[in-house]
C-alpha positions in Angstrom: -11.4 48.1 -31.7 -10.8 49.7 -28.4 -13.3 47.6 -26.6 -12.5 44.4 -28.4 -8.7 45.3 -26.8 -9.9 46.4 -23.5 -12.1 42.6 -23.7 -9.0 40.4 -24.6 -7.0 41.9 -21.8 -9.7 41.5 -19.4 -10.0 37.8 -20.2 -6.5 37.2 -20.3 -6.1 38.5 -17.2 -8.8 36.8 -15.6 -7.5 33.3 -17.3 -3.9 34.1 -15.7 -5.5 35.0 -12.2 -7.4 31.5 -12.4 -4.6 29.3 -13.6 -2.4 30.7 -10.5 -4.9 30.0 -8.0 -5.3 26.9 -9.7 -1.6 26.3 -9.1 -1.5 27.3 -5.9 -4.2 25.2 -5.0 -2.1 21.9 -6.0 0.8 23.4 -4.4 -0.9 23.8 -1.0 -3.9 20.7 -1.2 -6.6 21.7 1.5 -6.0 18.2 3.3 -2.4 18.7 3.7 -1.5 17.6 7.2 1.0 20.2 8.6 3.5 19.2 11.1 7.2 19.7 12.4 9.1 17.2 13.6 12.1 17.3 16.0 14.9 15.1 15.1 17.1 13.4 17.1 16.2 13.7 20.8 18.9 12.0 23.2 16.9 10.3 25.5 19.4 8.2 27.2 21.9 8.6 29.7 25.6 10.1 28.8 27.6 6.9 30.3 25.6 4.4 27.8 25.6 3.8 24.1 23.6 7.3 22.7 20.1 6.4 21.5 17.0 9.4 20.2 14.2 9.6 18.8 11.9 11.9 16.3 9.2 14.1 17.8 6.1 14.8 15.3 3.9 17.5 16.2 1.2 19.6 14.6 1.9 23.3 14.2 -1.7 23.9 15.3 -1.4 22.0 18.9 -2.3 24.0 21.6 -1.1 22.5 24.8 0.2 18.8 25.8 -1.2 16.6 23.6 -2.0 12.8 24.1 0.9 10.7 22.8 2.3 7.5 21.3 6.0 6.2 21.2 6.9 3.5 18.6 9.4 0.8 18.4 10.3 0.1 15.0 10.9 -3.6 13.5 13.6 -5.0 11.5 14.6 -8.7 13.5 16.1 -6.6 16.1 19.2 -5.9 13.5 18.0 -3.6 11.2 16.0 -0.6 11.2 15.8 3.0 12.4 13.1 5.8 13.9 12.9 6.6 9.8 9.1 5.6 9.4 8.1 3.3 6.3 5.2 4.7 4.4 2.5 2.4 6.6 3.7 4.2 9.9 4.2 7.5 8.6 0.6 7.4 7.2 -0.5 6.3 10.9 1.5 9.3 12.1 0.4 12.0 9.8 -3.3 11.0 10.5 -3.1 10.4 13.9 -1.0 14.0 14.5 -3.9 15.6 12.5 -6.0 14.6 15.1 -4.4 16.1 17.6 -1.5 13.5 18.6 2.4 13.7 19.4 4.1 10.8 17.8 7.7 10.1 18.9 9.5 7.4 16.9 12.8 5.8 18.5 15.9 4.2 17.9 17.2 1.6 19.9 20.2 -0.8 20.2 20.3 -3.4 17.5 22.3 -6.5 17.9 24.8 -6.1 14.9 26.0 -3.7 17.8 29.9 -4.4 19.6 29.5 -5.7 22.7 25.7 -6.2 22.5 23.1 -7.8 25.2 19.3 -8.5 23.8 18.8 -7.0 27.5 19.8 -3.3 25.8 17.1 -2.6 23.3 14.3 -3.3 26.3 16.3 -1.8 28.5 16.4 1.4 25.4 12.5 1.0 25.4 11.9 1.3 28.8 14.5 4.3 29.1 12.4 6.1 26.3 9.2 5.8 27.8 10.6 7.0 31.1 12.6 10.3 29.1 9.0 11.4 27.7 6.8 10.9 30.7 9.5 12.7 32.9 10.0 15.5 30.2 6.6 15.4 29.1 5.5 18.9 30.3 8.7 20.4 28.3 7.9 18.2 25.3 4.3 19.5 25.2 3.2 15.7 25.9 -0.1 15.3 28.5 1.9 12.3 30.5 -1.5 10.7 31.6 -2.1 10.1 27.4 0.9 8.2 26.3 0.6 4.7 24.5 3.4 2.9 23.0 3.5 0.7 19.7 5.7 -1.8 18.0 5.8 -3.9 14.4 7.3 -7.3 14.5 10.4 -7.3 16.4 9.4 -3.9 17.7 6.0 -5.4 18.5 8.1 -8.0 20.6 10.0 -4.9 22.7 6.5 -2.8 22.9 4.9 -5.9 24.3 7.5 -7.1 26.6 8.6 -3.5 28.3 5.0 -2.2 28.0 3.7 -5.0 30.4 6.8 -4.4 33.0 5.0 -4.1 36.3 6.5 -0.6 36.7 5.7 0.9 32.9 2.0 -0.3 32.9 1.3 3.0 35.5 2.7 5.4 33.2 1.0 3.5 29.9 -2.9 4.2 28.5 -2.8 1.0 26.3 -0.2 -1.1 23.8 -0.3 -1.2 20.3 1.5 -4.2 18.3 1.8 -5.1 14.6 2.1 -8.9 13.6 4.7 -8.9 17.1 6.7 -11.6 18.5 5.1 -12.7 21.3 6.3 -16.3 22.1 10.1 -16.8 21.3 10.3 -20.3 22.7 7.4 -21.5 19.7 9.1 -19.5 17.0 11.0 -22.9 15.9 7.5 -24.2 15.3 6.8 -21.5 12.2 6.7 -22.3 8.7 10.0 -20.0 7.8 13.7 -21.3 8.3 14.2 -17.8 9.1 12.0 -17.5 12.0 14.6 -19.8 14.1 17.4 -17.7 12.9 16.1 -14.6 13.8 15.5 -15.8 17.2 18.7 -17.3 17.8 20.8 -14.5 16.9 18.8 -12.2 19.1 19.4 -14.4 22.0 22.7 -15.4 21.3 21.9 -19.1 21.9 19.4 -22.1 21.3 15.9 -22.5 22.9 17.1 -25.7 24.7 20.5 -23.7 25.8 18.7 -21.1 27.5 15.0 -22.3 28.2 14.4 -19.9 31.1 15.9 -16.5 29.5 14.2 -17.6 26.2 10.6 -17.5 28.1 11.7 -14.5 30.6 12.1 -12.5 27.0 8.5 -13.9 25.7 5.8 -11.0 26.1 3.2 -13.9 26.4 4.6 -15.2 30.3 3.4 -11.4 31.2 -0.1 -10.7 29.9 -1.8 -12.2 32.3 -1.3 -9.1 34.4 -1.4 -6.9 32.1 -3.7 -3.8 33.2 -4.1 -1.7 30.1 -5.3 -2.8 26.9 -3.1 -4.0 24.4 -4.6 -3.8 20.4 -2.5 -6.2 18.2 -2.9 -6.2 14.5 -1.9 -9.4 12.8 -2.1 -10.8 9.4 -3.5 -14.7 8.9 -0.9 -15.3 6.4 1.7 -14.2 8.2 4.6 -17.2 7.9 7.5 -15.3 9.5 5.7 -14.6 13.1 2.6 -17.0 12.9 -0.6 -15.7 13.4 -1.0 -18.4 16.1 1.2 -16.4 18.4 -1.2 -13.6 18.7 -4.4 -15.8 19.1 -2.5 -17.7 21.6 -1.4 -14.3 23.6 -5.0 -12.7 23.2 -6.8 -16.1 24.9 -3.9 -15.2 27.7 -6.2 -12.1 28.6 -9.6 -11.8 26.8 -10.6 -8.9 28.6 -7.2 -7.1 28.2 -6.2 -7.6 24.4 -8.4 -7.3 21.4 -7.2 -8.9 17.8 -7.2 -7.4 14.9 -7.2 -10.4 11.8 -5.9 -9.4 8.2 -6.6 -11.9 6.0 -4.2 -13.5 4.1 -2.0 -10.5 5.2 1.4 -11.3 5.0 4.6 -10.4 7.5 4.3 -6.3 7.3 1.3 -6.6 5.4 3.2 -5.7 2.1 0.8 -7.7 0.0 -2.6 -5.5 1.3 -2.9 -1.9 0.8 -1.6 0.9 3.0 -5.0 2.1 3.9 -6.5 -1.6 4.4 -3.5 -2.5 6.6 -3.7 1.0 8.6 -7.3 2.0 8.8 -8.1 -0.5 12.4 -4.8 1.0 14.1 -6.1 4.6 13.3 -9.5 4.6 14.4 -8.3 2.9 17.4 -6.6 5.4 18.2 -9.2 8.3 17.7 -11.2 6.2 19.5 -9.1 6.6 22.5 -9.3 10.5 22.0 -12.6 10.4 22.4 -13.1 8.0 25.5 -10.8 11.3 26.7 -12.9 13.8 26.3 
C-alpha cells in the first residue's frame, strides 16, 4: 500500500510539474518578439504646434541600430503614430531583426489655422530630430529609411526626395501612396477629388502650380536612393496607374511591388500576403550592410 501511495504521489507530481511548464510555455511562446517602445518623443521645436513620435526597440539591441521612420495615412485628416495591425506586424518583424522603428505624428488638416505645407514640413523636421539625435537614440544615422501608406505614402515620397533629405536617407518605402495629385480627379472614387481638395484648400485649376509643386512624381527624376512602393491593382481610391506612372519616372531608382486585385490598404488580402515584400525588403537591406 505504501508503494502504491509513494507511486500516485510521484505521478501527480510529475503531471502538475508538466502542466505548469506547459502553461508557462503558452504564457511566454518561444517566437515572442520582445521590445520596448518609447512613447511620445517631442521632436519639434517649442514655438510650433507640438508633434512626437514612438520609438520601438528590441531589448536585445546592442548598439545603434539601422532605422525606419513612418508616416502614417488617413487622407491627411485622420490618423495617429498608433500602428494598425499591418504596420505593427512590419514593426515587430523588422525590430526582431535588429531594427529601430520610429512611428510619427504629424499635423492633420482638421487642425486651426492649418497649411498642407505643415505636415511636410513635420516630416522633414522628424527625419532631421533622429538623424541629429541619432547617437542618443541608439539609431546608426547612415541606416535610416523612411515609409509612408496612402497619404503618408504622399508625405514620405514628397519630403524623402527633397534635395537636402535624400543625403541623410538609405531608401523610401511607400504603400498604395499618392503620387500625382493633379490626376487624382481622373480616379474611379468621388472621394479621391474630395480628399485632394480639402488637403489643398482649393481646385486643381485654382492652383495648378502648387497642386504639382505638392506631387512627389515632379521629383523622382532626381531621386538618388531607391524608393520600394507597394501598390495594389484594385486600388480605386489612389489608382494603381499613379505608381506605374511614377516608377517609369525613374526605372533604375523605384521598384514596384503589384498586389493583385488588392484594394486601398489592402484590407481585402491577408496581413502576411500584403506585408511579406515590404519585410524582406527590408532584411534585404540589412544584409547589403553587412
Amino acid at each position: 500500500m505504501k508503494k502504491a501511495t509513494i507511486f500516485v504521489i510521484i505521478f501527480a507530481i510529475t503531471f502538475l510539474f508538466i502542466r505548469m511548464l506547459q502553461d508557462e510555455s503558452k504564457k511566454y511562446p518561444k517566437n515572442q518578439i520582445e521590445y520596448t517602445v518609447q512613447k511620445d518623443i517631442l521632436y519639434t521645436e517649442p514655438a510650433r504646434l507640438p508633434q512626437t513620435f514612438d520609438l520601438y526597440k528590441s531589448i536585445n539591441q546592442r548598439g545603434p541600430s539601422p532605422a525606419l521612420i513612418f508616416v502614417h495615412g488617413g487622407s491627411w485628416k485622420h490618423g495617429s503614430k498608433e500602428l494598425n495591425k499591418r504596420w505593427k506586424t512590419v514593426f515587430e518583424e523588422i525590430v526582431k531583426e535588429g531594427y529601430s522603428a520610429i512611428s510619427i505624428d504629424y499635423t492633420l488638416y482638421s487642425t486651426k489655422d492649418y497649411s498642407y505645407n505643415d505636415p511636410v514640413r513635420d516630416v522633414e523636421t522628424a527625419i532631421n530630430f533622429v538623424y541629429k539625435n541619432a547617437k542618443k537614440l541608439g539609431i546608426d544615422r547612415s541606416q535610416i529609411g523612411l515609409a509612408g501608406a496612402s497619404a503618408g505614402g504622399h508625405l514620405a515620397l514628397l519630403t524623402g526626395l527633397k534635395a537636402d533629405i535624400q543625403p541623410k536617407l538609405n531608401y523610401i518605402i511607400a504603400w498604395y501612396p499618392i503620387s500625382d495629385l493633379t490626376t487624382m480627379n481622373q480616379s474611379p472614387s468621388s472621394r479621391s477629388t474630395e480628399i485632394v481638395e480639402r488637403f489643398m484648400n482649393s481646385t486643381a485649376g485654382q492652383m495648378a502650380d502648387e497642386y504639382n509643386r505638392m506631387s512627389p512624381i515632379q521629383y523622382v527624376k532626381h531621386a538618388k536612393i531607391p524608393i520600394f512602393i507597394v501598390h495594389g491593382t484594385g486600388d480605386t481610391l489612389v489608382p494603381f496607374s499613379q505608381s506605374e506612372e511614377f516608377a517609369r519616372k525613374n526605372p533604375k531608382m523605384v521598384t514596384l511591388i503589384a498586389l493583385e486585385h488588392g484594394n486601398h490598404g489592402f484590407t481585402n488580402l491577408s496581413i502576411q500576403a500584403s506585408t511579406n515584400d515590404t519585410i524582406n525588403y527590408l532584411k534585404a537591406r540589412l544584409k547589403e550592410k553587412k
